[in-house]
C-alpha positions as CSV (number, residue, x, y, z in Angstrom):
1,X,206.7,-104.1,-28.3
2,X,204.6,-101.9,-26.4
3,X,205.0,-97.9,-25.9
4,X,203.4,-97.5,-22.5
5,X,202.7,-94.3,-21.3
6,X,200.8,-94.8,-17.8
7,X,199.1,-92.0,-16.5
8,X,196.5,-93.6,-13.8
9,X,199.7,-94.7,-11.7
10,X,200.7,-91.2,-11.6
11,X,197.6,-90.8,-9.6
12,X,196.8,-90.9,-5.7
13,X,197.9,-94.8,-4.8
14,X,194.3,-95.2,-2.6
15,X,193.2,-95.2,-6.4
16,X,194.6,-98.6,-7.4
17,X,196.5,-101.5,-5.9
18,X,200.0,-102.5,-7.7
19,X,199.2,-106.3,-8.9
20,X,201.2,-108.8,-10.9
21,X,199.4,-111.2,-13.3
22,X,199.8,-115.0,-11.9
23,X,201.7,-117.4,-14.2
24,X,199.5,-119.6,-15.9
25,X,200.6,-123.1,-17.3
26,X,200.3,-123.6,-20.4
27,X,199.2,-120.3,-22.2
28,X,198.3,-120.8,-25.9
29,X,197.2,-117.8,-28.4
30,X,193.8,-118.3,-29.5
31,X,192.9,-115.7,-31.3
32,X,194.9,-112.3,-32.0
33,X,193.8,-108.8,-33.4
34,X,196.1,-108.1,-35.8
35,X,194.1,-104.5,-36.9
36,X,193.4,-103.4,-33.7
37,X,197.2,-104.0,-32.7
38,X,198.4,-101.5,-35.8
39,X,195.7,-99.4,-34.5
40,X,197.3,-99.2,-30.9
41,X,200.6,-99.1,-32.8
42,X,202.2,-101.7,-31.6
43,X,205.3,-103.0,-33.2
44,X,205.2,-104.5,-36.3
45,X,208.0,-107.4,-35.6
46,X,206.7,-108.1,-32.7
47,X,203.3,-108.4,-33.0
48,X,202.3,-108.6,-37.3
49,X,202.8,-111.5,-39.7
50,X,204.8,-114.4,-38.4
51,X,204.6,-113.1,-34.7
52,X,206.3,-115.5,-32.2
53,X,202.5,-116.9,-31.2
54,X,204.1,-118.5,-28.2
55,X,205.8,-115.0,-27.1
56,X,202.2,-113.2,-27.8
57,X,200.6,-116.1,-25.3
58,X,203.2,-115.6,-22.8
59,X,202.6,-111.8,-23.0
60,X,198.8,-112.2,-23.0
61,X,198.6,-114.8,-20.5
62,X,200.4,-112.9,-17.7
63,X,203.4,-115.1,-17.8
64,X,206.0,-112.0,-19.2
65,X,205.2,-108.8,-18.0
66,X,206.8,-106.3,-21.2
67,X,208.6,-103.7,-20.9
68,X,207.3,-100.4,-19.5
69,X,204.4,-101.9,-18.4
70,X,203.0,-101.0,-14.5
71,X,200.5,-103.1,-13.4
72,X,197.5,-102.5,-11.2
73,X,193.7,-103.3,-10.5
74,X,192.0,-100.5,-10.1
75,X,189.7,-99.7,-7.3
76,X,185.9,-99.0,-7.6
77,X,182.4,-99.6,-5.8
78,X,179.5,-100.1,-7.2
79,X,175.1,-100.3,-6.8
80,X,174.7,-103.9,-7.9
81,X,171.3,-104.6,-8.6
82,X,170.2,-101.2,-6.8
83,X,172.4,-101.9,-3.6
84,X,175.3,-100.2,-2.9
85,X,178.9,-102.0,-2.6
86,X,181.5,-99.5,-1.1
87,X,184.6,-101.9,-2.5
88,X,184.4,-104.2,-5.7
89,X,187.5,-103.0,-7.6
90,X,189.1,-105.3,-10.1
91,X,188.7,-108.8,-9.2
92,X,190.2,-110.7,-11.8
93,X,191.4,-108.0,-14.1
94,X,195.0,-106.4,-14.3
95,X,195.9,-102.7,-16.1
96,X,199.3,-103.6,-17.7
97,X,198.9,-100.1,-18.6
98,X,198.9,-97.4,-21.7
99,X,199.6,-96.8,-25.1
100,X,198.7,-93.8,-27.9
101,X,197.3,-95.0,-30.6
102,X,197.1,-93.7,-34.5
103,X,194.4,-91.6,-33.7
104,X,196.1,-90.0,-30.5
105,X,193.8,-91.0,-28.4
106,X,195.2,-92.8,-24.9
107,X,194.1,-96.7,-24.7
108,X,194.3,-99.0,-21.8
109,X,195.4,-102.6,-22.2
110,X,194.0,-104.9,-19.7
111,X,194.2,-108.7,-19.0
112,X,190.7,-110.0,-17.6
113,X,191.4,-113.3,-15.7
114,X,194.8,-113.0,-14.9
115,X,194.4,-114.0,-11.5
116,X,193.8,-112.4,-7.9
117,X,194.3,-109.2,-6.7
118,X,193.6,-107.2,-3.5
119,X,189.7,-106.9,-4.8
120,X,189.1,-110.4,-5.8
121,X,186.7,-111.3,-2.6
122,X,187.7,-114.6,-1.9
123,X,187.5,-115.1,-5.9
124,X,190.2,-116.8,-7.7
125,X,190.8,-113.8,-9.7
126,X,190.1,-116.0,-13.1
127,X,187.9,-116.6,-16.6
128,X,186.5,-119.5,-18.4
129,X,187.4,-120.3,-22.0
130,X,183.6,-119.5,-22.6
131,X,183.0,-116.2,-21.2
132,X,186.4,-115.0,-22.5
133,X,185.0,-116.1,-26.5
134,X,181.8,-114.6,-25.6
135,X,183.4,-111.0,-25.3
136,X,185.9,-111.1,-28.0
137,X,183.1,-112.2,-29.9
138,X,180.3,-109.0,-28.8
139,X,183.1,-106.6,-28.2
140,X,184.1,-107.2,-31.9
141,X,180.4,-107.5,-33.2
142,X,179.7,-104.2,-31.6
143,X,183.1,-102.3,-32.9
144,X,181.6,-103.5,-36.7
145,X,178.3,-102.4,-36.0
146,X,180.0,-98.6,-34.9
147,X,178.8,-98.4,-31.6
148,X,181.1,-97.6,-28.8
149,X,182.3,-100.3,-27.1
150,X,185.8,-101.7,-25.2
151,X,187.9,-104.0,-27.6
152,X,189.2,-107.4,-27.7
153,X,193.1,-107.4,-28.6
154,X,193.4,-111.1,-28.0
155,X,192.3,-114.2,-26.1
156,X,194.5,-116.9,-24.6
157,X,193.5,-120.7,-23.1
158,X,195.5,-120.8,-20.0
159,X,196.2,-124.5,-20.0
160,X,194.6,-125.0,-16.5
161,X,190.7,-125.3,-15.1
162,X,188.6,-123.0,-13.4
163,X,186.0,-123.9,-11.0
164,X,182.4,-123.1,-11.3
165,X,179.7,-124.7,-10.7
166,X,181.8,-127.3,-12.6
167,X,185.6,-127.7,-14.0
168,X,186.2,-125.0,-17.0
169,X,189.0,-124.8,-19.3
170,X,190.4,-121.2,-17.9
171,X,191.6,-118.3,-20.6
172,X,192.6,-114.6,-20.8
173,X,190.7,-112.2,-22.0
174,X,192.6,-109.0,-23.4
175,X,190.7,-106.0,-23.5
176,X,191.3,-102.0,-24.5
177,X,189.3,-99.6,-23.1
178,X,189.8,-95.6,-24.0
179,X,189.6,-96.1,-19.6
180,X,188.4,-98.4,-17.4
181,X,187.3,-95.7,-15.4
182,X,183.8,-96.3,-14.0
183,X,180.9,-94.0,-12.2
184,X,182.0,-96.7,-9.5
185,X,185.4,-95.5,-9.8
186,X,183.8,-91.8,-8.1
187,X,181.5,-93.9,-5.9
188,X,184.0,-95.7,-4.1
189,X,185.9,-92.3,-3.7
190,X,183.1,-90.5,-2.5
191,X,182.0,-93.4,0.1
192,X,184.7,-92.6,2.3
193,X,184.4,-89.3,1.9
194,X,187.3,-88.4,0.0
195,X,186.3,-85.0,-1.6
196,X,189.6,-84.4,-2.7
197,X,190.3,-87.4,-4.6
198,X,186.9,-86.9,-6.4
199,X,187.8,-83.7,-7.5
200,X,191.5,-85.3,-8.7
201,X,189.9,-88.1,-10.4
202,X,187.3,-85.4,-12.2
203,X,190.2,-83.8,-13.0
204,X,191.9,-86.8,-14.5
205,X,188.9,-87.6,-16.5
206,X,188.7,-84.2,-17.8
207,X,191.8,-84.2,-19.2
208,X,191.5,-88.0,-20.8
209,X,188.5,-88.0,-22.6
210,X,187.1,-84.4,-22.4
211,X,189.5,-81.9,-22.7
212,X,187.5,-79.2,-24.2
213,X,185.6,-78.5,-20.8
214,X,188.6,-77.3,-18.9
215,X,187.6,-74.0,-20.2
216,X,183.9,-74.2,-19.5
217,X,182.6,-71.8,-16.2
218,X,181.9,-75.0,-14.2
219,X,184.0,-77.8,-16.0
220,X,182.7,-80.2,-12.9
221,X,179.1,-79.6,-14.4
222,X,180.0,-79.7,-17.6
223,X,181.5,-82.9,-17.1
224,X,178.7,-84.3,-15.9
225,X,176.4,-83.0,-18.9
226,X,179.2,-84.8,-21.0
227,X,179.1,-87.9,-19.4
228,X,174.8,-87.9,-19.5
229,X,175.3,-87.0,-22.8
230,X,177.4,-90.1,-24.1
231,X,175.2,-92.1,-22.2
232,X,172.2,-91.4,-23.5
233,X,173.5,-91.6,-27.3
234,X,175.0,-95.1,-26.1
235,X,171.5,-96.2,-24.4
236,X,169.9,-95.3,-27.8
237,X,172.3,-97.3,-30.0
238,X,171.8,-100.5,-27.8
239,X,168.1,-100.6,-28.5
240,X,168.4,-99.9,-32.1
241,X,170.4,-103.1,-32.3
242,X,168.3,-104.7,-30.0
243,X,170.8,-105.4,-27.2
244,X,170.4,-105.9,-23.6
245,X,173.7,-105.3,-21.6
246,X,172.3,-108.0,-18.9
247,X,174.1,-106.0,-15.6
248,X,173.9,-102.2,-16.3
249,X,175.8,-102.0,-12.3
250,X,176.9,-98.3,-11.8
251,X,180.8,-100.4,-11.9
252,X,179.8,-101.5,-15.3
253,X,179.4,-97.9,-16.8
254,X,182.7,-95.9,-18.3
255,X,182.9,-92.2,-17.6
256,X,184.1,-92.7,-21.1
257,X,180.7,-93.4,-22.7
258,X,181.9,-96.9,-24.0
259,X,179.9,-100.0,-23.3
260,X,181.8,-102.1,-21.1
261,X,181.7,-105.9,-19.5
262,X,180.0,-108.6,-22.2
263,X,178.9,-111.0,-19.8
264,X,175.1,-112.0,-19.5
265,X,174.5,-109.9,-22.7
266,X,172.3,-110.7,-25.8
267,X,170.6,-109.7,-28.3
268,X,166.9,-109.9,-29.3
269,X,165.5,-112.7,-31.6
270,X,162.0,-112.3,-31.9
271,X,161.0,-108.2,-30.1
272,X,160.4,-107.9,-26.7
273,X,160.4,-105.1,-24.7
274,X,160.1,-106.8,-21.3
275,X,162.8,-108.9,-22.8
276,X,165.4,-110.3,-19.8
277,X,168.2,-113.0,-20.9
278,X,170.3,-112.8,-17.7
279,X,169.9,-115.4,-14.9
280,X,171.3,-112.9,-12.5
281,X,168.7,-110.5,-13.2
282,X,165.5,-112.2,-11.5
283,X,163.1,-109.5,-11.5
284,X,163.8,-107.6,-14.9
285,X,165.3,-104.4,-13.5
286,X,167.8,-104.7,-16.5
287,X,164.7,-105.2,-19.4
288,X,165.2,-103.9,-22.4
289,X,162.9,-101.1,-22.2
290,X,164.2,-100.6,-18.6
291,X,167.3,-99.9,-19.9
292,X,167.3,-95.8,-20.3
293,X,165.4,-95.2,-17.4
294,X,168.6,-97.7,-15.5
295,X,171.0,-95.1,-17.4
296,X,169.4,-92.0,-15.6
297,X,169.5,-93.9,-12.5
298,X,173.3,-94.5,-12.9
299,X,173.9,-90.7,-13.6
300,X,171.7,-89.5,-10.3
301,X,174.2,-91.9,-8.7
302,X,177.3,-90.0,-10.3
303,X,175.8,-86.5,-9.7
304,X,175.8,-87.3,-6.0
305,X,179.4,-87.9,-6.1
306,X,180.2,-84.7,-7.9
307,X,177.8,-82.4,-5.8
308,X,180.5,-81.3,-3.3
309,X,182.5,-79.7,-6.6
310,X,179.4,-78.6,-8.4
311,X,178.8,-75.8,-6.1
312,X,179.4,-74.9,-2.4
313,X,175.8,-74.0,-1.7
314,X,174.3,-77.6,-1.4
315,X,170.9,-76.3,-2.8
316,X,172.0,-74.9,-5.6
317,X,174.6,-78.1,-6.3
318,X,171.5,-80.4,-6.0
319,X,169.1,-78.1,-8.3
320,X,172.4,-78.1,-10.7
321,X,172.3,-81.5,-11.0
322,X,168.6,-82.1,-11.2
323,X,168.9,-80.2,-14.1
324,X,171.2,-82.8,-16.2
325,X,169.0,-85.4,-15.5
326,X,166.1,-83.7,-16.8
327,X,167.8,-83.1,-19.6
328,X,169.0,-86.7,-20.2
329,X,165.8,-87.6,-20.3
330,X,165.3,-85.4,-23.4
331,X,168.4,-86.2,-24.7
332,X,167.7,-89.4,-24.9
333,X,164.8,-88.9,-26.2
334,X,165.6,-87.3,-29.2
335,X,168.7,-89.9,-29.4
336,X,166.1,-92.4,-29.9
337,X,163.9,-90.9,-32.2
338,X,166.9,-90.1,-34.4
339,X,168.1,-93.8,-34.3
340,X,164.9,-95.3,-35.4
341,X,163.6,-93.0,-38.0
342,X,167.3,-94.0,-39.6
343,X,166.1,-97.6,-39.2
344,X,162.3,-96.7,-41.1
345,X,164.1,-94.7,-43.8
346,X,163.6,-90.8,-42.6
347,X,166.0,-88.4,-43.4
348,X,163.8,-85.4,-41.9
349,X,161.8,-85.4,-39.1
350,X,158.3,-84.5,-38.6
351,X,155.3,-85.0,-36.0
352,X,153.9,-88.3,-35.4
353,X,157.2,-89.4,-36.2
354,X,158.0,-90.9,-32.9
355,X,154.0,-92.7,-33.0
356,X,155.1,-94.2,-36.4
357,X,158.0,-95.8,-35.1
358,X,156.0,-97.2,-31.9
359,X,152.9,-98.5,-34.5
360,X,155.8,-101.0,-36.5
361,X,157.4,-101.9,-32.8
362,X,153.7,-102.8,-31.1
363,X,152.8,-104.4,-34.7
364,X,156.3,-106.2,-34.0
365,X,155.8,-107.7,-30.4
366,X,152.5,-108.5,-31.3
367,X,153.4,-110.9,-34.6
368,X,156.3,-112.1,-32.6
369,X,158.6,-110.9,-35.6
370,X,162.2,-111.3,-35.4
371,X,163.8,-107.7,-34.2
372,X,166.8,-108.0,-36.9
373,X,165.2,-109.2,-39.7
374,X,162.3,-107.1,-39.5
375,X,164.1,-104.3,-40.1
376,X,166.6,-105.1,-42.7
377,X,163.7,-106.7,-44.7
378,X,161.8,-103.4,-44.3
379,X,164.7,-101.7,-46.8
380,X,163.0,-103.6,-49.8
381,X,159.8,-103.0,-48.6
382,X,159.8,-99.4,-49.7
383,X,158.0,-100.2,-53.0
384,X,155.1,-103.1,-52.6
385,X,156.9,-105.2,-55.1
386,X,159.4,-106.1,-51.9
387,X,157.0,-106.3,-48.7
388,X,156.2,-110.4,-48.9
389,X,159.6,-111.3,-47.2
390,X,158.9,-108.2,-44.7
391,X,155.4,-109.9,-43.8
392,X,156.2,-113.1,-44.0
393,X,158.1,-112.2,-40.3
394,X,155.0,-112.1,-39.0
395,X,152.4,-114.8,-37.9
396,X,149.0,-114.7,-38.3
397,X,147.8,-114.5,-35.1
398,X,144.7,-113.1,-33.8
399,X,145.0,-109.7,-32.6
400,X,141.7,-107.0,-31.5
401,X,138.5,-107.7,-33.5
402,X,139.9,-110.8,-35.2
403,X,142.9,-108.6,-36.8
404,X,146.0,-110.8,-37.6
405,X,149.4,-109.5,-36.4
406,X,150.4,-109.6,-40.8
407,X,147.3,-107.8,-41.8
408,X,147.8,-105.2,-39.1
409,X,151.3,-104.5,-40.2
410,X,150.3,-104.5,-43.8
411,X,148.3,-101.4,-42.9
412,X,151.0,-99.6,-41.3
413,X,153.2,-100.1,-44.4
414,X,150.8,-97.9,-46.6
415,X,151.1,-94.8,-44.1
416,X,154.9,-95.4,-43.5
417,X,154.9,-95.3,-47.3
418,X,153.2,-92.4,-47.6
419,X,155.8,-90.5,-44.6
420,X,158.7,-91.7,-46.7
421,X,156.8,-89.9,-49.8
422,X,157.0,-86.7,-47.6
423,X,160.8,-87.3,-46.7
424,X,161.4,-86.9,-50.5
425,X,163.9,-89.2,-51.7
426,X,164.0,-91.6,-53.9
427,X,163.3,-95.4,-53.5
428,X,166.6,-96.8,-53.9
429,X,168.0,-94.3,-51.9
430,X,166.3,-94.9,-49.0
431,X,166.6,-98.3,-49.6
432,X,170.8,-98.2,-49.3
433,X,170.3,-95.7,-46.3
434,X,168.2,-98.3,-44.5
435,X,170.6,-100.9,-45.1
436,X,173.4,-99.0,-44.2
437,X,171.4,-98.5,-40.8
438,X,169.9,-101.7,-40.6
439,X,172.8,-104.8,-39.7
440,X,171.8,-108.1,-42.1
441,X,173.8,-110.4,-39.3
442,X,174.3,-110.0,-35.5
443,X,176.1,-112.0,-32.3
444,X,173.3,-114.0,-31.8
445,X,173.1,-115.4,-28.9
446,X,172.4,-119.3,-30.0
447,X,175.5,-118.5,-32.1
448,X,177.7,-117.4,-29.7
449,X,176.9,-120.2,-27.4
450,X,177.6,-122.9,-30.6
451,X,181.1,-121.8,-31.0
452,X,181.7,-121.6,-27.4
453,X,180.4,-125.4,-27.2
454,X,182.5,-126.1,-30.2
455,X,185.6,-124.7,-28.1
456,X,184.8,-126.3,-25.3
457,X,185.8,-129.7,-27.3
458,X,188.9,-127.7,-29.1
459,X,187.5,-127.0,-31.9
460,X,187.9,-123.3,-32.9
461,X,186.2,-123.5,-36.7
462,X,183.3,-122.1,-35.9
463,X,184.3,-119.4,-33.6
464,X,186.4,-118.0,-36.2
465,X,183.8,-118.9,-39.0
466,X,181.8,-116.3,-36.5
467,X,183.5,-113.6,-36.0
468,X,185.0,-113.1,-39.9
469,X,181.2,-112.8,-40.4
470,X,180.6,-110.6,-38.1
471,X,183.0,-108.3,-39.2
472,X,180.9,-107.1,-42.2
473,X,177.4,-106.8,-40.4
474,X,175.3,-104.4,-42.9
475,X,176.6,-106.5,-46.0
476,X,174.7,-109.5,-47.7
477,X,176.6,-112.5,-47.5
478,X,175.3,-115.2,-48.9
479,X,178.1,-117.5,-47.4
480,X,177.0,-117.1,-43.9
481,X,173.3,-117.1,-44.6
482,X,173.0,-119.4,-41.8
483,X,174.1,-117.0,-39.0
484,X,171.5,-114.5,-40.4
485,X,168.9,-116.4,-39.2
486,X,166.9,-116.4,-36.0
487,X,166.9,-120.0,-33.9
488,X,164.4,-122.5,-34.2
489,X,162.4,-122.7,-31.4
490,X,164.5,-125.5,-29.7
491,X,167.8,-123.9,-30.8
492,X,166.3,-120.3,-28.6
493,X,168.9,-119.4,-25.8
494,X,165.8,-118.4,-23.1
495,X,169.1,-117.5,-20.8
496,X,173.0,-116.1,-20.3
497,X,175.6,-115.9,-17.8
498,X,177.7,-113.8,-16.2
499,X,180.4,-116.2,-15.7
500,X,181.8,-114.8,-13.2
C-alpha cells in the first residue's frame, strides 16, 4: 500500500511524541484523491479503480494502522495572535509518516482529527464533518490555482459526534504536506533553550527541502534567506487571488514555504483591503493588507531562533539577520508587483507600474467591485469593444467632486490601455495571458459553506458538484456559471471559523 520512508522519527524523540490514531466507529470514505494518490505512488490495487472503499475508510479513519507506518504528533509552539505559546504541538493531528513520490520529492501523510495526543490541551483530539470539507475543498482549490499549498488525499465521516458549541458529525481529514515542519517547530526548540536541537532540526530542514545550501558559507543564513524568500513569493500569490489565511500564527507557517491550515480562511467577494472574515481575529491583525507585513513578523520570530547558529558574535548574528528582513521587504515587493502586472496584462515592467496597479485597486474598493471578476473581465477589456461587462462591476456611486466609482474607472482604462500599447503585444495575446493569470471561478466562501450545509443533511451532490469545478479554475465553464458568481447580498458570508 504505502512505501514509508520516515525520516522525522529518526530525529531527537523531545521532537515528537509516538501516538496512535483512536478507533473511530463507523468510518465511511467520503471523498478520495485518486491523482494525488498515483502522484505519492501509492499502489495501484490498493488504492485505484475498484479500491476496497471500506479498507481505504478504515485506513483513513485511524482504525488500521498500514504497514510501515510510525506514528507521531509532532511538537511545536507557537505566537498566537502576537503572544507567545511555548507548547501547542499537534493536537488532533497524527504523522502516519513518509512516502517519495514521482517527482522524488519526500511527502508527509497525516490524519487531522484522529483523536488525542500528548498536545491536545484538554481537547478531544477531533474534527467536524464541516471543517474537514472546508480544507479538502481550499486545499484542492489552491493546488488548481498553482499556488503552494498542503493537499487533501481523502476525507472520512467517522460515524460518531463531536462537541462544539453544539453536536457535529465528526470526520478525518487526510492531509500531505512536503513537512509539517513549522517556524513553531524552531520556537518550541529554542524556548527551552535547546541550541543543539535547533541546529539538528536546521539541519534536517536543510537536507528536506533545501539541499542546495549545504554548500553555501553560512547554510544557517542562507536557510533563512530561503525560507523569507518562499514566504514572500507565497504572501504575494494569496493577495493576487484575493485570499485571507484567517490565523497567520508562527505554528501555522511551513519552513517549507507551503500554505498550511484552511480553517477560518476566505476569499474576497467584493475588494477590501481591511478585509477580516475570521471570528477569532477581533481586531484585524490578520487583514488582508496586514498580511505581508504579519509574514515579516513571523520571520523576525524565526531569525531569533537561528541567531545562536548564525554567528557566535551576537552583534554581528543580529545585524545578519536584520539584513534578511530588509530584504523580505523588497522581495516581496517586487513579488507583488510581478503578480499584479501578470493580472493587468504586462509582460515588461516599467515606472509607474506599481501606481497603475494601485489606481484599478482604489478605483476597485471604492465601486465596491467584486475582486475576481473584476479582473477576469478586465482580459476582454483590452480593446473598448469588451469594457461594458468590466464596468458594469462597478456601481455608480458618488466619489470626489461628484465622480462615480464607473466613470472613474473608465478613465483609468484609457491609460492602462495606453501601458499595454508600450508592453507591445498584441490584443489577443494579452488577452489569453490575462486569462491564464486571472481564475474565472474560486472557493467562495458562500459556496463552501452551501455544500458543507448540504453535508451536514448527507447530501454530498453539491460538494462534489464543487470541487470538479474547481478543478479547472482559469477555464470558462458555462456549466458551473453559478459558482462564478459573487453572493447576493443576503447570501454574503460576513464570517468563518476555525473549527477548532
Amino acid at each position: 500500500m504505502f512505501h514509508f520512508d520516515n525520516s522525522y522519527t529518526r530525529l531527537p524523540e523531545r521532537f515528537y511524541a509516538s501516538v496512535y490514531p483512536e478507533a473511530v466507529e463507523g468510518p465511511k470514505l467520503l471523498k478520495f484523491n485518486a491523482d494525488l494518490a498515483r502522484e505519492l505512488q501509492l499502489d495501484a490495487e490498493s488504492f485505484g479503480p475498484g479500491a476496497d472503499e471500506n479498507r481505504l475508510a478504515a485506513i483513513f479513519g485511524g482504525n488500521v494502522l498500514p504497514a510501515g507506518a510510525e506514528p507521531i504528533a509532532m511538537a511545536y509552539a507557537g505566537h498566537q495572535f502576537g503572544n507567545f505559546v511555548p507548547q501547542l504541538g499537534d493536537g488532533r493531528a497524527i504523522l502516519l509518516g513518509e512516502v517519495i513520490d514521482v517527482n522524488g520529492k519526500r511527502r508527509d501523510i497525516q490524519l487531522k482529527g484522529a483523536g488525542p495526543t500528548p498536545f491536545s490541551r484538554r481537547g478531544d483530539g477531533r474534527a467536524a464533518l464541516g471543517p474537514v470539507l472546508r480544507e479538502y475543498i481550499v486545499s484542492e482549490a489552491f493546488a488548481a490555482l498553482g499556488i503552494p499549498a498542503t493537499r487533501a488525499l481523502a476525507a472520512v465521516s467517522t460515524g460518531e459526534a463531536v462537541y462544539r458549541e453544539t453536536p457535529q458529525q465528526g470526520a478525518v481529514f487526510v492531509r500531505v504536506a512536503a513537512s509539517h515542519v513549522r517556524i513553531g517547530t524552531f520556537q518550541f526548540l529554542a524556548a527551552r533553550g535547546d541550541t543543539d536541537g535547533i541546529k539538528v532540526l536546521a539541519d534536517y530542514v536543510i537536507d528536506r527541502h533545501y539541499p542546495d545550501l549545504k554548500t553555501q558559507d553560512n547554510p544557517y543564513l542562507a536557510l533563512l534567506q530561503a525560507v523569507a524568500g518562499r514566504q514572500a513569493q507565497l504572501v504575494a500569490r494569496w493577495l493576487g487571488a484575493g485570499f485571507i489565511h484567517g490565523v497567520m500564527n508562527t505554528d501555522n507557517m511551513t519552513i517549507s514555504g507551503e500554505t498550511i491550515d484552511f480553517g477560518p480562511c476566505a476569499f474576497l467577494d467584493e475588494y477590501d483591503p481591511m478585509k477580516v472574515f475570521s471570528s477569532i481575529d477581533a481586531q484585524g491583525r490578520y487583514a488582508y493588507r496586514n498580511q505581508p507585513g504579519i509574514a515579516q513578523w513571523n520571520i523576525a520570530r524565526l531569525a531569533e531562533c537561528l541567531l545562536p547558529l548564525l554567528d557566535a558574535d551576537e552583534e554581528k548574528a543580529v545585524e545578519a539577520a536584520n539584513g534578511v528582513l530588509k530584504e523580505f521587504g523588497e522581495r516581496f515587493q517586487a513579488a507583488w508587483l510581478t503578480e499584479f502586472s501578470q493580472k493587468i496584462g504586462l509582460s515588461g515592467s516599467e515606472e509607474g507600474d506599481g501606481d497603475l496597479v494601485q489606481g484599478l485597486l482604489a478605483a476597485m474598493h471604492k465601486g465596491e467591485a467584486d475582486f475576481t471578476l473584476s479582473f477576469r473581465r478586465l482580459a476582454d477589456a483590452v480593446t473598448a469593444e469588451g469594457e461594458a461587462a468590466f464596468l458594469d462591476g462597478f456601481s455608480e456611486a458618488p466619489l470626489e467632486a461628484g465622480v462615480t466609482a464607473r466613470a472613474a474607472v473608465a478613465e483609468w482604462l484609457v491609460g492602462w490601455r495606453q501601458r499595454l500599447e508600450r508592453d507591445g503585444r498584441e490584443a489577443e495575446e494579452q488577452r489569453t495571458a490575462m486569462r491564464a493569470k486571472n481564475p474565472a471561478i474560486i472557493a467562495r466562501n458562500h459556496r463552501i459553506e452551501e455544500a458543507i450545509a448540504a453535508a451536514n443533511y448527507g447530501d454530498f451532490s453539491f460538494f462534489e458538484r464543487l470541487t470538479t469545478a474547481l478543478e479547472k479554475p482559469y477555464e470558462d465553464q458555462p456549466e458551473f456559471a453559478d459558482l462564478m458568481a459573487p453572493p447576493t447580498v443576503d447570501q454574503r458570508v460576513l464570517r468563518t471559523f476555525c473549527g477548532t
